[in-house]
PLY file of the C-alpha trace (Angstrom):
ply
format ascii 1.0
element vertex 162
property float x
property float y
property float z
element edge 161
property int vertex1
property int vertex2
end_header
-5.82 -2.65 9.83
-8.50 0.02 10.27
-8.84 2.79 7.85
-7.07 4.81 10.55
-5.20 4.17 13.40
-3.30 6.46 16.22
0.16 6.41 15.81
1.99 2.71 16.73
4.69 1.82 18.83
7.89 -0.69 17.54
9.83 -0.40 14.46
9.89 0.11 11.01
10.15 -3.44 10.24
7.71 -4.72 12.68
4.78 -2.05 11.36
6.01 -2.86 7.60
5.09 -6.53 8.52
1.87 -5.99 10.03
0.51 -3.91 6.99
1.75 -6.62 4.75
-0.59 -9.33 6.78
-3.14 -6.76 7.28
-3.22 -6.57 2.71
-3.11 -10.43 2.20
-6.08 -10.42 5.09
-7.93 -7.77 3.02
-7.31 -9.66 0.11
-8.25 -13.02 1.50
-11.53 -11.38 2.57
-12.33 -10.40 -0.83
-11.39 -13.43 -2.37
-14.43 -15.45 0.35
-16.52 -13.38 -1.42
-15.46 -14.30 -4.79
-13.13 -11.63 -5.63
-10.48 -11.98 -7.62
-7.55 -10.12 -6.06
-3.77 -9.31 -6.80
-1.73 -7.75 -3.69
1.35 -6.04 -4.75
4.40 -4.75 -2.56
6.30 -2.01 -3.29
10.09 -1.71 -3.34
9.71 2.01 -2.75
6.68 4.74 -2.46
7.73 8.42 -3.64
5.52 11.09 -2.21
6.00 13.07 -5.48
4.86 17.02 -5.78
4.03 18.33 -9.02
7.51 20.53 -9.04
9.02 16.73 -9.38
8.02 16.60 -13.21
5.36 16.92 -15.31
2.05 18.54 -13.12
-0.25 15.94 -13.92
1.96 13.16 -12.50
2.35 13.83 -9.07
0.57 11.57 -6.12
2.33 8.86 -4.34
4.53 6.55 -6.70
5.10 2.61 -6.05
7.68 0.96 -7.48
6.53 -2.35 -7.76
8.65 -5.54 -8.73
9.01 -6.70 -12.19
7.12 -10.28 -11.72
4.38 -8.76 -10.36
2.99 -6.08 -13.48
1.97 -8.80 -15.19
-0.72 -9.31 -12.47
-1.47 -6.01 -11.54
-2.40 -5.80 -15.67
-4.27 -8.37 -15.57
-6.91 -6.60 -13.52
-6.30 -3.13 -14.86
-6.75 -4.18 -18.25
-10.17 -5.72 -17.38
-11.70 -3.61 -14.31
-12.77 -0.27 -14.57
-11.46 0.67 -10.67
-12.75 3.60 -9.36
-13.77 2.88 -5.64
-10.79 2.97 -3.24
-10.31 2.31 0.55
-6.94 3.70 1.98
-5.75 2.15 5.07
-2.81 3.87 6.96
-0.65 3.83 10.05
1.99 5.53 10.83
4.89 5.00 13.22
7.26 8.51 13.58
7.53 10.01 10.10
6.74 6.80 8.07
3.47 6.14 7.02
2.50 2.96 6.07
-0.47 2.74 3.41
-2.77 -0.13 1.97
-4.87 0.84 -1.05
-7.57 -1.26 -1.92
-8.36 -0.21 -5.89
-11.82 -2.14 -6.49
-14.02 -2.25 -9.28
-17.61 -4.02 -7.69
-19.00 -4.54 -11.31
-16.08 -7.01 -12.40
-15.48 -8.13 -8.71
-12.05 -7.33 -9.23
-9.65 -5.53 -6.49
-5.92 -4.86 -6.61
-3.89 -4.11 -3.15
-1.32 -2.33 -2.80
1.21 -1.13 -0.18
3.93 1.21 0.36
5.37 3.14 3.15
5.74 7.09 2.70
8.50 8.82 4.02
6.58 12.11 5.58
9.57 13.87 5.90
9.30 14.95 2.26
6.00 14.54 1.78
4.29 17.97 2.42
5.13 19.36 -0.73
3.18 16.24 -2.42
0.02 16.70 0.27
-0.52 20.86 0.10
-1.06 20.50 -3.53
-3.52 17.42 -3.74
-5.03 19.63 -0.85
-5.38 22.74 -3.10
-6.16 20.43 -6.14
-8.97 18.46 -4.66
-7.15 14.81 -5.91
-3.91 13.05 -5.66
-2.73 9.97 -7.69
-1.58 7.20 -7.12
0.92 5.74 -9.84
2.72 2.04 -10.41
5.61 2.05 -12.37
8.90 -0.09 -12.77
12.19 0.15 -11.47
13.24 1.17 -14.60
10.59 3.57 -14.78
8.20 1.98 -17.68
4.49 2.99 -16.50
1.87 0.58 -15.43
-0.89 1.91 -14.01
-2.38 5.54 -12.53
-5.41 6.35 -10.61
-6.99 9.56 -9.79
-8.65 9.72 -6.12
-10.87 12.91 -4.80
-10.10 12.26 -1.57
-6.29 13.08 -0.75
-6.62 13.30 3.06
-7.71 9.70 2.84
-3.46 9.35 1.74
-2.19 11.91 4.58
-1.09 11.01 8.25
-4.22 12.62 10.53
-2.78 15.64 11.77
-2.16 16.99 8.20
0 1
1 2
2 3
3 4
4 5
5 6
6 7
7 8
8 9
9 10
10 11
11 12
12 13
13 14
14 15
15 16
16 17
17 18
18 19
19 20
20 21
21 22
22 23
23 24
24 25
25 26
26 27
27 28
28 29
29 30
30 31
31 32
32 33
33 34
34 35
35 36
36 37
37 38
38 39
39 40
40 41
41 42
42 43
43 44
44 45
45 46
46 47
47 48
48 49
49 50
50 51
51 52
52 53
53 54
54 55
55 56
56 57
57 58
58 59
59 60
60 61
61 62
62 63
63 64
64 65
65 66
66 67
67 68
68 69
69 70
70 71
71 72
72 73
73 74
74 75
75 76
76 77
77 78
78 79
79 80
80 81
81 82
82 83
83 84
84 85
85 86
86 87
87 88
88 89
89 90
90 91
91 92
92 93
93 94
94 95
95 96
96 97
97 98
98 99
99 100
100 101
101 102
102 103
103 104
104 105
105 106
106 107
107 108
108 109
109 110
110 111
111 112
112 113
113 114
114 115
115 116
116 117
117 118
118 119
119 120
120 121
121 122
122 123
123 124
124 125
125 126
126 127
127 128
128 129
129 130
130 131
131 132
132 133
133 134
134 135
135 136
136 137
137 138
138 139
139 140
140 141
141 142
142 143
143 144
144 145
145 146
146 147
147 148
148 149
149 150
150 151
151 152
152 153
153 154
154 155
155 156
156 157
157 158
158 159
159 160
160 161
């Protein structure tokens, strides 16, 4: 999976599957190198505005499972992550995203993917626009926070004709 790629033929389910090779190949990369790595799936990705709720809590939400916080804490609670690599495709008005949050120092690097629903997504991407950041959060099902990260770069999370 490139950092970008034109927009894919198939379905849904075939492109989901793809990114979700293309993360544990990422991953597996990392790990040759000595990386330690946790890749994480979400259940659901929000695009979520700042009109959603509070202003400082808008970016792209993942709803990750419950067995897997545990692990994404792990690395959280150690690494200081502040480099990030998006990687995106997009098939119609879903786009599917792998974030790579790495911090080089600890040699640490969570993965994560979601697929964003761009049909209520522009809300979400004028603001990071105007703002100059976007954020990506990790939360429960039941809503219980787990982890948030600021990025400076929110075309890097947009489809390329945004």
């Amino acid at each position: 999976m490139s950092d970008s790629e034109p927009e894919l033929e198939g379905d849904d389910a075939t492109v989901w599957e793809r990114a979700l090779a293309d993360m544990r190949e990422l991953a597996a990369e990392r790990e040759a190198d000595g990386w330690e790595t946790v890749t994480v799936q979400a259940g659901e990705t929000t695009p979520e505005p700042p009109s959603a709720g509070a202003s400082d809590r808008f970016g792209v939400v993942y709803t990750i499972p419950n067995n897997t916080a545990a692990e994404v804490q792990s690395v959280t609670d150690v690494a200081s992550i502040e480099d990030y690599t998006v990687y995106r495709r997009q098939l119609g008005s879903t786009l599917f995203l792998v974030t790579e949050l790495a911090d080089s120092e600890s040699e640490m690097a969570l993965f994560v993917a979601g697929a964003v629903d761009l049909d209520v997504a522009d809300e979400l991407f004028a603001a990071a626009t105007e703002r100059g950041e976007i954020y990506t959060h990790l939360q429960l099902l039941d809503w219980t926070h787990i982890a948030s990260f600021c990025h400076d770069d929110p075309a890097a999370f947009m489809p390329e004709d945004a």
